[in-house]
Chimera marker file (.cmm) of the C-alpha trace (Angstrom):
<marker_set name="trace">
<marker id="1" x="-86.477" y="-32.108" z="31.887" r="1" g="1" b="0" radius="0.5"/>
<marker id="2" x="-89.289" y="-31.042" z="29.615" r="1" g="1" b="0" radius="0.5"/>
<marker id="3" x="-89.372" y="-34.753" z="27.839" r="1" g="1" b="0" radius="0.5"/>
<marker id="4" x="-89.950" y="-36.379" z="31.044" r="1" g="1" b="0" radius="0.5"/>
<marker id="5" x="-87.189" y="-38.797" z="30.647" r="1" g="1" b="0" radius="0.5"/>
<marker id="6" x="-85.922" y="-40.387" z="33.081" r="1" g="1" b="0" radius="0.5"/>
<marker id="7" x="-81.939" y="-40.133" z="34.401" r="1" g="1" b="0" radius="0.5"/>
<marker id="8" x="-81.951" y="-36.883" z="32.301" r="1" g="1" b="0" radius="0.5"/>
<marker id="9" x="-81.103" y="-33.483" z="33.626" r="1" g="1" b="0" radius="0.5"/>
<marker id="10" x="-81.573" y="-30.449" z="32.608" r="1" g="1" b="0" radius="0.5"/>
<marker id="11" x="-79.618" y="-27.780" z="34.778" r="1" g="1" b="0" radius="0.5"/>
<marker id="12" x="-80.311" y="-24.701" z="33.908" r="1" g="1" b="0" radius="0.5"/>
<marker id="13" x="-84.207" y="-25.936" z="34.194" r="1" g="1" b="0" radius="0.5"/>
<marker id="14" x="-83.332" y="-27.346" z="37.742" r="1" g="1" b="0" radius="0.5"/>
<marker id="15" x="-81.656" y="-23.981" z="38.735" r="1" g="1" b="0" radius="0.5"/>
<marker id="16" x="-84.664" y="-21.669" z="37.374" r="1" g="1" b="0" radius="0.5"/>
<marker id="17" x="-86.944" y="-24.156" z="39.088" r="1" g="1" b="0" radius="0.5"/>
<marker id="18" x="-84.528" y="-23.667" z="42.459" r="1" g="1" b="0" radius="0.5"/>
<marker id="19" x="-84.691" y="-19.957" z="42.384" r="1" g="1" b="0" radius="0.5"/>
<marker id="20" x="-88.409" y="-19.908" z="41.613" r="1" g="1" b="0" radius="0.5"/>
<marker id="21" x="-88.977" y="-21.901" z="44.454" r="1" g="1" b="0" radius="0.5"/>
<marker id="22" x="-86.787" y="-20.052" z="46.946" r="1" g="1" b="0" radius="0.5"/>
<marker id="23" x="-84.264" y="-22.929" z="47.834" r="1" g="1" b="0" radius="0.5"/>
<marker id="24" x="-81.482" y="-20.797" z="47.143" r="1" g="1" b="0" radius="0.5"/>
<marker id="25" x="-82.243" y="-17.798" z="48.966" r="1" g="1" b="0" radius="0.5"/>
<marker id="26" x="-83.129" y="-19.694" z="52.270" r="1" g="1" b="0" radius="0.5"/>
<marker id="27" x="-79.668" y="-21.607" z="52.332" r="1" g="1" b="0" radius="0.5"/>
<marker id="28" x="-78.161" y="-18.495" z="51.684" r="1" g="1" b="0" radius="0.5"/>
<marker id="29" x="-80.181" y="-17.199" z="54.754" r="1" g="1" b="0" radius="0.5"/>
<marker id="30" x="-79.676" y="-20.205" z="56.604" r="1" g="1" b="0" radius="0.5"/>
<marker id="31" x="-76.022" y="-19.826" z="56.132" r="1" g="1" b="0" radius="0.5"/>
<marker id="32" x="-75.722" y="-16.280" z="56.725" r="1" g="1" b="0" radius="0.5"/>
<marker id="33" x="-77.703" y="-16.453" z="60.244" r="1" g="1" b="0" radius="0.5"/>
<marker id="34" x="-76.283" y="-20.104" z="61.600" r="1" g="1" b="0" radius="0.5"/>
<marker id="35" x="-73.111" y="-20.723" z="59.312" r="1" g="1" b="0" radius="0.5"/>
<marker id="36" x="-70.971" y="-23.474" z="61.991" r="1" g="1" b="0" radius="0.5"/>
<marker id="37" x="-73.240" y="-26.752" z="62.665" r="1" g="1" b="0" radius="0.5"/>
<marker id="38" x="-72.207" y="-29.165" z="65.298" r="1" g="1" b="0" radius="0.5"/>
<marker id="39" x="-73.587" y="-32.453" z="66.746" r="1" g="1" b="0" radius="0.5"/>
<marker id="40" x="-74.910" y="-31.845" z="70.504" r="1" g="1" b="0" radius="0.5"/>
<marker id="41" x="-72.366" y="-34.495" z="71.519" r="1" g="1" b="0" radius="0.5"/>
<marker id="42" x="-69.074" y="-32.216" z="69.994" r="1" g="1" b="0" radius="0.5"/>
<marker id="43" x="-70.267" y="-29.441" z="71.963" r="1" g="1" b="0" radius="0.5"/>
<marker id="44" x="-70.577" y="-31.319" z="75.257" r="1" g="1" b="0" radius="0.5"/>
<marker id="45" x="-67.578" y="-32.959" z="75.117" r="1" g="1" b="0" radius="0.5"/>
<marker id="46" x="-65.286" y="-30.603" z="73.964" r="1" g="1" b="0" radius="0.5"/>
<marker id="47" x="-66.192" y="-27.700" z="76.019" r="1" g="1" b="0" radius="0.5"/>
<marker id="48" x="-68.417" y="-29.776" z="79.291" r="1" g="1" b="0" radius="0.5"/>
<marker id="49" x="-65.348" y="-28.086" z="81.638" r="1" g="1" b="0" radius="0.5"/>
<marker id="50" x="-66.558" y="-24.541" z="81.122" r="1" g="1" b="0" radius="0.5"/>
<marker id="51" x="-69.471" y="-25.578" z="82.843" r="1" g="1" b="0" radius="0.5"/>
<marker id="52" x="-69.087" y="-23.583" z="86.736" r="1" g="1" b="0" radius="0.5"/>
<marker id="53" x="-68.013" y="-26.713" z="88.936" r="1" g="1" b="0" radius="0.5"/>
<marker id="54" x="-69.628" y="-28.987" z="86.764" r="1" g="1" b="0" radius="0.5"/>
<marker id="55" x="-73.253" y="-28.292" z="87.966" r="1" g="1" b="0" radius="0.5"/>
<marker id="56" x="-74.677" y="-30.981" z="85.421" r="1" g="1" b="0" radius="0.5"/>
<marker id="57" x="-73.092" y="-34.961" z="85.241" r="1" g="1" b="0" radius="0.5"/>
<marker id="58" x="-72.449" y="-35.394" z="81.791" r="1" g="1" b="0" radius="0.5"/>
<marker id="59" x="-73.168" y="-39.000" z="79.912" r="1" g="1" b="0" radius="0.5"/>
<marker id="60" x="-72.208" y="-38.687" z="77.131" r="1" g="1" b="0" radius="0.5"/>
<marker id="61" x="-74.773" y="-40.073" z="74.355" r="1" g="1" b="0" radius="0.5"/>
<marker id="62" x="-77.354" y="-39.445" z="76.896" r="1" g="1" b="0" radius="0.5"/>
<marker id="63" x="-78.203" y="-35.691" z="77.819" r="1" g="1" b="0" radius="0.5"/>
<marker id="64" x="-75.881" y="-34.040" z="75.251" r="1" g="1" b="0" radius="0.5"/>
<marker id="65" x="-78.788" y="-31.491" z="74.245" r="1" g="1" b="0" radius="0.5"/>
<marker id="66" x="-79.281" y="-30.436" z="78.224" r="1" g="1" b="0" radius="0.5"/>
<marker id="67" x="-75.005" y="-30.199" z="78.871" r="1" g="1" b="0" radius="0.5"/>
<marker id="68" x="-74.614" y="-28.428" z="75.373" r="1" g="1" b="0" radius="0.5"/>
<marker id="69" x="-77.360" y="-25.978" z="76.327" r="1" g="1" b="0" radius="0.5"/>
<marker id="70" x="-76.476" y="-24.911" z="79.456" r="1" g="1" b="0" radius="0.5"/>
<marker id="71" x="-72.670" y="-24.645" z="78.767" r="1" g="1" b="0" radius="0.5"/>
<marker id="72" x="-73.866" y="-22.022" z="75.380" r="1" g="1" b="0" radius="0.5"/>
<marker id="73" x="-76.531" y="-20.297" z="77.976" r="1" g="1" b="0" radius="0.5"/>
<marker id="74" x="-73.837" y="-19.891" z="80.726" r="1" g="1" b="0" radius="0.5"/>
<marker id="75" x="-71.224" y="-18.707" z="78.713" r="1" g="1" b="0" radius="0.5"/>
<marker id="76" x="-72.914" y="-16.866" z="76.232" r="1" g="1" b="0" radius="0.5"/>
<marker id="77" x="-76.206" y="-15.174" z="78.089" r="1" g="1" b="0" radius="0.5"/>
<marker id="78" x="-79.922" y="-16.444" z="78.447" r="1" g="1" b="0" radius="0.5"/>
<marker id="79" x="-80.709" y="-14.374" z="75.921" r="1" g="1" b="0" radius="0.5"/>
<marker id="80" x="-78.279" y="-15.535" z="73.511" r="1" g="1" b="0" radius="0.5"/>
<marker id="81" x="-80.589" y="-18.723" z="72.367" r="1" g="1" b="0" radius="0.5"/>
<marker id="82" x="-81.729" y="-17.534" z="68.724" r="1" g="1" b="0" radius="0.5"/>
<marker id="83" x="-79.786" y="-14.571" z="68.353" r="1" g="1" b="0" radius="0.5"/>
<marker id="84" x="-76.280" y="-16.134" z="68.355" r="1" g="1" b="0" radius="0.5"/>
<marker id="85" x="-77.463" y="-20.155" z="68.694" r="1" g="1" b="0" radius="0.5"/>
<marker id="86" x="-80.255" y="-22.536" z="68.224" r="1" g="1" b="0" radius="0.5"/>
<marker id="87" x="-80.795" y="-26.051" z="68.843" r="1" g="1" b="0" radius="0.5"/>
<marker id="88" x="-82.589" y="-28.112" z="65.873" r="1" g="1" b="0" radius="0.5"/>
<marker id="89" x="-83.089" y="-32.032" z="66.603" r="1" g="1" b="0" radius="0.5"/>
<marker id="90" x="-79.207" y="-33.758" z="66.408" r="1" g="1" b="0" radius="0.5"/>
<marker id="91" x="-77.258" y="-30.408" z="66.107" r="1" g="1" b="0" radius="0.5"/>
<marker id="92" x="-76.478" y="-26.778" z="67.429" r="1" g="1" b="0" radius="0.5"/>
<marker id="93" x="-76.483" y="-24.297" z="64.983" r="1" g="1" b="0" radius="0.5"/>
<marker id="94" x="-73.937" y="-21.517" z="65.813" r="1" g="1" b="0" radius="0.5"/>
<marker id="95" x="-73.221" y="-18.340" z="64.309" r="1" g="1" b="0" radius="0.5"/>
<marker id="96" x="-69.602" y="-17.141" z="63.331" r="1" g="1" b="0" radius="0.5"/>
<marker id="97" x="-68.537" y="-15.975" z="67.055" r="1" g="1" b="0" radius="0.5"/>
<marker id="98" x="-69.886" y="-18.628" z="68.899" r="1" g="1" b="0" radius="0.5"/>
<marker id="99" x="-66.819" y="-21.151" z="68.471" r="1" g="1" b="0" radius="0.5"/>
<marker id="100" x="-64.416" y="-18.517" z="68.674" r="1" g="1" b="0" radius="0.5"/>
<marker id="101" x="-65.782" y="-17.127" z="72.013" r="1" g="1" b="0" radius="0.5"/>
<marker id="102" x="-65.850" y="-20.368" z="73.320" r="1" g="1" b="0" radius="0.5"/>
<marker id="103" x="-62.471" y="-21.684" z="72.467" r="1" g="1" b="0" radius="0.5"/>
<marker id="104" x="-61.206" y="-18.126" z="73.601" r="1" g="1" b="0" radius="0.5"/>
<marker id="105" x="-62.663" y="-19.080" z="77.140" r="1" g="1" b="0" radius="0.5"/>
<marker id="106" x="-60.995" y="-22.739" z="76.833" r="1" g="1" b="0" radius="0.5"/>
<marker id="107" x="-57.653" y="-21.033" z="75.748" r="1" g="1" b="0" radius="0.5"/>
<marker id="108" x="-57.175" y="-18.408" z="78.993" r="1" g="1" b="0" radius="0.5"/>
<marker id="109" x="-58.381" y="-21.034" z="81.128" r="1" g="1" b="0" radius="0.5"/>
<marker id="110" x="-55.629" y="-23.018" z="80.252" r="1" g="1" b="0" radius="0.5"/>
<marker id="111" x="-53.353" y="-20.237" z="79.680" r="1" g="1" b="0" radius="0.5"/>
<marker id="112" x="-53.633" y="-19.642" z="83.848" r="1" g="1" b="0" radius="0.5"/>
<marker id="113" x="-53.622" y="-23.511" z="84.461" r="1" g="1" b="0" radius="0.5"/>
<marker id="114" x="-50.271" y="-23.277" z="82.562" r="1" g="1" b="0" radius="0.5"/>
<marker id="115" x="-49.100" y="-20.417" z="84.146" r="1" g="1" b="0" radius="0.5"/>
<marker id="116" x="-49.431" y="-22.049" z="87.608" r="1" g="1" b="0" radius="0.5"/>
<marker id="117" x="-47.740" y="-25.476" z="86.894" r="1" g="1" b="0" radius="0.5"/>
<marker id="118" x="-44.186" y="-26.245" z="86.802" r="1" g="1" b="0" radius="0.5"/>
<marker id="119" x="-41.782" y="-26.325" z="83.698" r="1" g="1" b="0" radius="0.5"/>
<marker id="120" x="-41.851" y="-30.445" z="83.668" r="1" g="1" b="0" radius="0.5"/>
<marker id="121" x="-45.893" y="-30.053" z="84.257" r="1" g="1" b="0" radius="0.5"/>
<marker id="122" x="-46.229" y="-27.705" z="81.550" r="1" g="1" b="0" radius="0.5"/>
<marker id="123" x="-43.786" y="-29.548" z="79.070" r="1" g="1" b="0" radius="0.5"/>
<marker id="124" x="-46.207" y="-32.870" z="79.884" r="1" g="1" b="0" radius="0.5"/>
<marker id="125" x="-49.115" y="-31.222" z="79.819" r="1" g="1" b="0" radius="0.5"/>
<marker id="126" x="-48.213" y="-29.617" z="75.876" r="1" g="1" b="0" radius="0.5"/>
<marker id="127" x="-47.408" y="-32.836" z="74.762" r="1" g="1" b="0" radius="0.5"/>
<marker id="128" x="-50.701" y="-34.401" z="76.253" r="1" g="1" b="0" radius="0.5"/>
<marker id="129" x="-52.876" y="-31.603" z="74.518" r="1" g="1" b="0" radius="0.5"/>
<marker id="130" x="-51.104" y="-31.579" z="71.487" r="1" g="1" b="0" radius="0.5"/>
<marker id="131" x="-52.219" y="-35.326" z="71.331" r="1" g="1" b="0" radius="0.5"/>
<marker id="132" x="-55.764" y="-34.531" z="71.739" r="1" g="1" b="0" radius="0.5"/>
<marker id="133" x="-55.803" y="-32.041" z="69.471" r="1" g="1" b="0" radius="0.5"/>
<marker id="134" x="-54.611" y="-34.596" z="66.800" r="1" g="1" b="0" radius="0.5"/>
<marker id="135" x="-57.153" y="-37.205" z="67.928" r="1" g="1" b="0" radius="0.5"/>
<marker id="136" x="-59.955" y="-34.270" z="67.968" r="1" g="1" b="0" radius="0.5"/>
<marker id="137" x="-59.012" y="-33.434" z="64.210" r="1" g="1" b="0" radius="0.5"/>
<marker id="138" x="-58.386" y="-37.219" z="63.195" r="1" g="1" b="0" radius="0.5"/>
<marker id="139" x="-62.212" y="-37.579" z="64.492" r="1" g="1" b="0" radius="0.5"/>
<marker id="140" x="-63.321" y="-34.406" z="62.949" r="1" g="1" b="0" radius="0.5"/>
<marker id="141" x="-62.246" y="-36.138" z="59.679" r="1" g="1" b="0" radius="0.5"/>
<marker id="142" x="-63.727" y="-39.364" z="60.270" r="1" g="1" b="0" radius="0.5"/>
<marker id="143" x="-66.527" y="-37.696" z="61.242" r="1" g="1" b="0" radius="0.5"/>
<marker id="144" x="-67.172" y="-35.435" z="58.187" r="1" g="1" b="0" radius="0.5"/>
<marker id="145" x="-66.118" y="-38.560" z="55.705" r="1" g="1" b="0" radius="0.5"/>
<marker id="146" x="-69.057" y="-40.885" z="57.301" r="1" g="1" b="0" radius="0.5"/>
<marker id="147" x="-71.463" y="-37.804" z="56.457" r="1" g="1" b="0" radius="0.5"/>
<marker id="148" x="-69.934" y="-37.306" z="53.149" r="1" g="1" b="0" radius="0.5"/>
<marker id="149" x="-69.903" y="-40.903" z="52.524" r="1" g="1" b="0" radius="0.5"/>
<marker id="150" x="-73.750" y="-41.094" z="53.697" r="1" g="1" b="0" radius="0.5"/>
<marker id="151" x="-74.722" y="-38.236" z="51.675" r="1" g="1" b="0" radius="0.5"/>
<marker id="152" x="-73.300" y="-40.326" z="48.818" r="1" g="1" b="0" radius="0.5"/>
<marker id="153" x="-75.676" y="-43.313" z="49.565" r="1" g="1" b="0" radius="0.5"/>
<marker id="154" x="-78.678" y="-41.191" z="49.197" r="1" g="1" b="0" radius="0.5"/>
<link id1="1" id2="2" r="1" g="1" b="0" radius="0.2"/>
<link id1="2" id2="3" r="1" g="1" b="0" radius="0.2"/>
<link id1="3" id2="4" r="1" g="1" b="0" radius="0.2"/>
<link id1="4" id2="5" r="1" g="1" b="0" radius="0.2"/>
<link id1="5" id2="6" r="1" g="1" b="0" radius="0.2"/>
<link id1="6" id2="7" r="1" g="1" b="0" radius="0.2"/>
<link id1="7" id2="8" r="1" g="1" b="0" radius="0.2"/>
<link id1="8" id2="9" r="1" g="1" b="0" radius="0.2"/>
<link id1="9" id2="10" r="1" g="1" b="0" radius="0.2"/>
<link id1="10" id2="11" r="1" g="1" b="0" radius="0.2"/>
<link id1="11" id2="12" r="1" g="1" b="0" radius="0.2"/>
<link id1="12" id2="13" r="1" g="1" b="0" radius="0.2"/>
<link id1="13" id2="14" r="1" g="1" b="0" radius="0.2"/>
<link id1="14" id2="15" r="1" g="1" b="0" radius="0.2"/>
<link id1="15" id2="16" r="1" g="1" b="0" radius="0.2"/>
<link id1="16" id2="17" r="1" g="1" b="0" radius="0.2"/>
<link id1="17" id2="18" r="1" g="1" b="0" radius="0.2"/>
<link id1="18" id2="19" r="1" g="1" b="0" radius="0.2"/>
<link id1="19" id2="20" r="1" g="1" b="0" radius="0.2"/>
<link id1="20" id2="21" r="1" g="1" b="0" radius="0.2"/>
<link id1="21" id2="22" r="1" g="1" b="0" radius="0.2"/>
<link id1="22" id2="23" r="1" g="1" b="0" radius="0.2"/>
<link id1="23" id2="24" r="1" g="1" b="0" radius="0.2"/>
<link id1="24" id2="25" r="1" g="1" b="0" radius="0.2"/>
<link id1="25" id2="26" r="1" g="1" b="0" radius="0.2"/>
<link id1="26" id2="27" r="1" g="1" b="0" radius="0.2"/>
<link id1="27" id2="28" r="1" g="1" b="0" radius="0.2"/>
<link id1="28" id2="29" r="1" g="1" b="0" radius="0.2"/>
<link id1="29" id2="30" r="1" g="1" b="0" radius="0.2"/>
<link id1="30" id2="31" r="1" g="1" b="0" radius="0.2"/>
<link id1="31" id2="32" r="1" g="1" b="0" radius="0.2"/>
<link id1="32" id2="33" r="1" g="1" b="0" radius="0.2"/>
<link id1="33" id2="34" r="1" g="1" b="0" radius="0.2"/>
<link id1="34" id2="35" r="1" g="1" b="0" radius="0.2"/>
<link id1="35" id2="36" r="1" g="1" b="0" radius="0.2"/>
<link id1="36" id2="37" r="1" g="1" b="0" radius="0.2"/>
<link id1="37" id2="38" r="1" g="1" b="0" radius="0.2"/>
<link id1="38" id2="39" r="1" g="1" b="0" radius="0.2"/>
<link id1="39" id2="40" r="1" g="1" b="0" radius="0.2"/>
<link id1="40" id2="41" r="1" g="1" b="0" radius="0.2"/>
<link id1="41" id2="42" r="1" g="1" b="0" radius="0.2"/>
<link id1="42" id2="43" r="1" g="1" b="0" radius="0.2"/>
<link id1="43" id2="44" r="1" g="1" b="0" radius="0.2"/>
<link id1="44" id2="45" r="1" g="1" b="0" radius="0.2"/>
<link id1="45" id2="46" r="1" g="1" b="0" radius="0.2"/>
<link id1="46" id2="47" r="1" g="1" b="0" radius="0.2"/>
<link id1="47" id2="48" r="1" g="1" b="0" radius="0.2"/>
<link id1="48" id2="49" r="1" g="1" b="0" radius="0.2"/>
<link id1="49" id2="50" r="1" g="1" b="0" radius="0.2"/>
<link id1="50" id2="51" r="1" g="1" b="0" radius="0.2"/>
<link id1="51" id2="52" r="1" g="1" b="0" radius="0.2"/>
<link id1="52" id2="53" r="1" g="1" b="0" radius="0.2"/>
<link id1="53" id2="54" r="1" g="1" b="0" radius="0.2"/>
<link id1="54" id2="55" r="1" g="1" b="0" radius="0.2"/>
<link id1="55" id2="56" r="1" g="1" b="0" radius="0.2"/>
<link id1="56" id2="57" r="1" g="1" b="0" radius="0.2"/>
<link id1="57" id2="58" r="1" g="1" b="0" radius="0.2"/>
<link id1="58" id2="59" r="1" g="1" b="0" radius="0.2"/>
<link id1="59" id2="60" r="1" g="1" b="0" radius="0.2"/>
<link id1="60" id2="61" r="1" g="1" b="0" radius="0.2"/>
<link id1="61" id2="62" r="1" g="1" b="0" radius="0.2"/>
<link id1="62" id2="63" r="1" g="1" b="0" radius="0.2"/>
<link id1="63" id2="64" r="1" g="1" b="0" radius="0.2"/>
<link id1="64" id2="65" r="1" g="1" b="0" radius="0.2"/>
<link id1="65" id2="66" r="1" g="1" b="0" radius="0.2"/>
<link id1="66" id2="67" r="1" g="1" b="0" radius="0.2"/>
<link id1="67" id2="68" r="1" g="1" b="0" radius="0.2"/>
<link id1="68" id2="69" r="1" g="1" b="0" radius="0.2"/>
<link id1="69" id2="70" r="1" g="1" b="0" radius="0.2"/>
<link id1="70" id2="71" r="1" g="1" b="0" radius="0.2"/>
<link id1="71" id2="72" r="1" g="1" b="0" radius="0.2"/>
<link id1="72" id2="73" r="1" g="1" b="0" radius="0.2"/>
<link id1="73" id2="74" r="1" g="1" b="0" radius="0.2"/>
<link id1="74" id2="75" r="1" g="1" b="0" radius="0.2"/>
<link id1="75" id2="76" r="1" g="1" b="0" radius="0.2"/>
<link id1="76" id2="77" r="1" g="1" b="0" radius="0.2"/>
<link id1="77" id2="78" r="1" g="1" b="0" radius="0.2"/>
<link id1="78" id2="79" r="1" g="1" b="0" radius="0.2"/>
<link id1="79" id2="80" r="1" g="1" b="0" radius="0.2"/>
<link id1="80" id2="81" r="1" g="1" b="0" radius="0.2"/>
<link id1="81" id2="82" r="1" g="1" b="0" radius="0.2"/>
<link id1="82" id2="83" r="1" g="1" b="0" radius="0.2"/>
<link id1="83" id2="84" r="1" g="1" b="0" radius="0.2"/>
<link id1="84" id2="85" r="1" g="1" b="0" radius="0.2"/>
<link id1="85" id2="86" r="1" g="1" b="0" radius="0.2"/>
<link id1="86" id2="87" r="1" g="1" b="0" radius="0.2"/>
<link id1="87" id2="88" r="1" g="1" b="0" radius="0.2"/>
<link id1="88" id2="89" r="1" g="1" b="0" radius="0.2"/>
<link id1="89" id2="90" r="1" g="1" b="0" radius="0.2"/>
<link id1="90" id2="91" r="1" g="1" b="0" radius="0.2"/>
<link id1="91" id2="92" r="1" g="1" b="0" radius="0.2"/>
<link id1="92" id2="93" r="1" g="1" b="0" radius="0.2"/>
<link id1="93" id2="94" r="1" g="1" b="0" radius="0.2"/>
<link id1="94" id2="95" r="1" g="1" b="0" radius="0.2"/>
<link id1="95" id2="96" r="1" g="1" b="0" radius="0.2"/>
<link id1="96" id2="97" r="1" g="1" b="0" radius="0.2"/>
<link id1="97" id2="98" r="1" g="1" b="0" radius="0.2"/>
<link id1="98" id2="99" r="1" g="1" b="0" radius="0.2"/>
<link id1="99" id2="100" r="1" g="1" b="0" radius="0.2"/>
<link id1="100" id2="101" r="1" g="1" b="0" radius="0.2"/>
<link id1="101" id2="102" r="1" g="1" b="0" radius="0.2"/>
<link id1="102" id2="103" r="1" g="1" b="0" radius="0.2"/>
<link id1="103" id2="104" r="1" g="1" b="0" radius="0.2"/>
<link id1="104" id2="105" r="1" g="1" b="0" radius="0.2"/>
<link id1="105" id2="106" r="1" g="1" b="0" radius="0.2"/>
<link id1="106" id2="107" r="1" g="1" b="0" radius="0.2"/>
<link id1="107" id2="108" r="1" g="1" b="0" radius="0.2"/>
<link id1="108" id2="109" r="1" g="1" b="0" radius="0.2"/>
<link id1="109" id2="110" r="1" g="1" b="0" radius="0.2"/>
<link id1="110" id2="111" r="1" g="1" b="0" radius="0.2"/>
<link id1="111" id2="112" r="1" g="1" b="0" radius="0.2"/>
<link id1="112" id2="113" r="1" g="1" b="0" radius="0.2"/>
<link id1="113" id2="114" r="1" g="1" b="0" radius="0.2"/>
<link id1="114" id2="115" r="1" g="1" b="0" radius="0.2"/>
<link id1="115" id2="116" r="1" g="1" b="0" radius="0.2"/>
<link id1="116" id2="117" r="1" g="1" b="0" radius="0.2"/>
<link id1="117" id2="118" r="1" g="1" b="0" radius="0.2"/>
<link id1="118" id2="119" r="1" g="1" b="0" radius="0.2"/>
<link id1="119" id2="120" r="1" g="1" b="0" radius="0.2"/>
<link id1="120" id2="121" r="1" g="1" b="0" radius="0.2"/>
<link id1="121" id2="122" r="1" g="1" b="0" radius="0.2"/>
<link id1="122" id2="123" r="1" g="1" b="0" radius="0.2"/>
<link id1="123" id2="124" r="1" g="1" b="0" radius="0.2"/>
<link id1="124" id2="125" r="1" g="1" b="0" radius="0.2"/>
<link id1="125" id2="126" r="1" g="1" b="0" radius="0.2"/>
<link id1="126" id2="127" r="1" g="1" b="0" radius="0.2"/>
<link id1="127" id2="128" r="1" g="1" b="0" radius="0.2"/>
<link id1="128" id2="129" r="1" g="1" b="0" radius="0.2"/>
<link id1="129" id2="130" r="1" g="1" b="0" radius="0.2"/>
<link id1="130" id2="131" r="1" g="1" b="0" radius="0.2"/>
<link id1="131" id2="132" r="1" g="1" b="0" radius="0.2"/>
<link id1="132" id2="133" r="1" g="1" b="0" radius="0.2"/>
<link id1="133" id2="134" r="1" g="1" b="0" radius="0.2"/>
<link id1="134" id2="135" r="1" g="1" b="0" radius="0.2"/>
<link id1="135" id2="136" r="1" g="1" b="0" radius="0.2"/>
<link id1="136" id2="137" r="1" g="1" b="0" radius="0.2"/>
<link id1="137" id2="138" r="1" g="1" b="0" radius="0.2"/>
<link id1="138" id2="139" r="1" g="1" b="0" radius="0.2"/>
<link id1="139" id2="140" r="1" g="1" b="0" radius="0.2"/>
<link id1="140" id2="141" r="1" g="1" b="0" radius="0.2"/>
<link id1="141" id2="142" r="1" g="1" b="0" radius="0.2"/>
<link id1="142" id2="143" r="1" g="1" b="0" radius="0.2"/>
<link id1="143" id2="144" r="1" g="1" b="0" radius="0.2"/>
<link id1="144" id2="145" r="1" g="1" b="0" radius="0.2"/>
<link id1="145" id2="146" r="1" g="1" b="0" radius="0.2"/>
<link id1="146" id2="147" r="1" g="1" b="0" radius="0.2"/>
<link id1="147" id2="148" r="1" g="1" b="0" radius="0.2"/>
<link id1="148" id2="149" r="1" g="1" b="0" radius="0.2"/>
<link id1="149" id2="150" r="1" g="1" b="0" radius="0.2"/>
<link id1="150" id2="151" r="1" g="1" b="0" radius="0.2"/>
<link id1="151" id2="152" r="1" g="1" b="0" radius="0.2"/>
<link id1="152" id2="153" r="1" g="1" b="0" radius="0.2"/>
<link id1="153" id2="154" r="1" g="1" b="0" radius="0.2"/>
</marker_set>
């Protein structure tokens, strides 16, 4: 504020000084180039079996970064690492089409798995993924509220 005062603000100073600065243009950038971001650890887990015969051991919590990197540079190219993904220090950051090819992948892999099991099998095996899909969202949630609730603290 122009008085100095503290626990005072003035908004439409904060937004000029914003925009003067650039802030707003390079989050709109930022979020135009790598929109989706997702913890090394997400990526790994969730997608680890598109990985051809599982040519890296995955601990989780311990080489999330190299199993996350070689399942996007497998599926997606070698030279896909900038243009459609990049890797900052706890996260991926993906563009649009990144998720969406790689859930396309997960979805006719187990559209053949399906295809080849038995009505029982494929009843049980519904009900089993229809349970993780439920725990993946109910940890998606819990995830995003500890960030939200961390963001608050600061």
């Amino acid at each position: 504020n122009k008085d100095q005062a503290s626990h005072e603000w003035d908004v439409k100073l904060n937004l000029s000084q914003l925009n003067y600065l650039g802030i707003t243009q390079a989050i709109r950038v930022h979020q135009d180039t790598y929109p989706i971001r997702r913890t090394f650890d997400f990526i790994a887990s969730k997608y680890y079996s598109l990985l051809e015969e599982n040519r890296i051991q995955y601990v989780p919590m311990k080489n999330d970064l190299e199993v996350c990197r070689a399942i996007l540079i497998e599926k997606l190219g070698a030279d896909s690492e900038f243009k459609l993904w990049q890797c900052g220090y706890t996260r991926v950051f993906l563009g649009n089409e990144v998720l969406f090819k790689l859930d396309s992948i997960v979805n006719e892999r187990r559209l053949a798995e399906l295809n080849a099991m038995s009505e029982n099998e494929r009843r049980k095996h519904l009900e089993e993924d229809r349970l993780r899909q439920q725990r993946e969202i109910r940890e998606a949630r819990e995830r995003m509220e500890r960030e939200q609730a961390e963001v608050r603290r600061r």
